[in-house]
C-alpha positions, 0 to 999 in steps of 0.5 A: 589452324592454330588457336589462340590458346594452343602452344606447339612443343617440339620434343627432341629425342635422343637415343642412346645405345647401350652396349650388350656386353658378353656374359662372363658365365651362365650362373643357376641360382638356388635359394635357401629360406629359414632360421638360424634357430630352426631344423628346417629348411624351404629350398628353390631353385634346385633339380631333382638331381640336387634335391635328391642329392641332399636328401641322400646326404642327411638320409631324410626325405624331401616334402615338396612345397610350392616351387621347392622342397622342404628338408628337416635340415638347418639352413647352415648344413644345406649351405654348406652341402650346396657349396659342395655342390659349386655354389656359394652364397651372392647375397642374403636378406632377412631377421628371423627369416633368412632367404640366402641366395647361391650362385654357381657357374654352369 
């Protein structure tokens, strides 16, 4: 039974499907934080294999940090050794402080 005050609202719902396209490629990422006028560099992303692979490239430790490892290395010389290693530079974000994110395909 309806009140004099009540309204009825019908709402249509449309559903539209969207399309899964297949993925060209399974990518890892890593990311490199620092500064362009720093001597080191925050890491994440990398395996253990990669990390231990910087470390022997600059000849220096590693010290593990929260997610990642921090190398006594400019972001441009961990940059370029990633790109070595396949990956390369999608996008970066920052001043002072730069997050750089890699890429590569699997």
């Amino acid at each position: 039974m309806e009140t004099p005050n009540s309204q009825t609202t019908t709402q249509n719902v449309v559903t539209v499907p969207i399309p899964i396209l297949p993925a060209e490629g399974t990518y890892a990422y890593v990311f490199v934080k620092g500064s362009l006028y720093a001597r080191d560099s925050a890491i994440f992303g990398c395996s253990a294999d990669e990390v231990q692979a910087l470390s022997k490239r600059f000849q220096i430790s590693s010290v593990p940090i929260d997610n990642g490892v921090l190398i006594k290395v400019a972001p441009s010389l961990i940059i370029n050794s990633l790109a070595q290693l396949g990956y390369k530079v999608v996008s970066s974000t920052g001043e002072a402080e730069i997050v750089w994110t890699l890429q590569r395909e699997l």
